[in-house]
C-alpha positions, 0 to 999 in steps of 0.5 A: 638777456632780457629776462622777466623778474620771476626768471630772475629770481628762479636763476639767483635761488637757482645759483644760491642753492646749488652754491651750497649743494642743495641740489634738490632746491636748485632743481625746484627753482628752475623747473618754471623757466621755460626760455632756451637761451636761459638753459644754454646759458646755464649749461655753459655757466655748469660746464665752465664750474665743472659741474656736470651733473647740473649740465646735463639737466640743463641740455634735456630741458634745451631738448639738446638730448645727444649732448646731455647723453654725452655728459652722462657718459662722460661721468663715468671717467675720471676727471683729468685736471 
């Protein structure tokens, strides 16, 4: 996608706090981006690394409420690997 460079920076802070699990950090960093594509494409990148709690954020801010609802419940089971 063709993004601007403040959405680029956002989404590489982004990627870097939440590689080193400063969750509240990552959250910071995109809380401006305003673009849908942007947040279905990070919600396809969380789910990909398994890392649904980050998911399930990016769905509410893509007003995708019955699929951040579905990852929360799916929380609460055991992960099958």
């Amino acid at each position: 996608d063709n993004v601007d460079e403040k959405t680029r920076k956002a989404l590489l802070a982004f990627s870097y706090h939440l590689s080193i699990g400063n969750m509240e950090e990552a959250y910071k960093e995109v809380k401006q981006i305003k673009n849908p594509s942007v947040w279905e494409n990070m919600a396809h990148m969380c789910i990909k690394t398994k890392r649904l709690d980050v998911a399930e954020y990016c769905l509410g801010n893509m007003g995708h409420i019955r699929g951040a609802r579905a990852v929360r419940e799916s929380l609460q089971y055991k992960e099958i690997d």
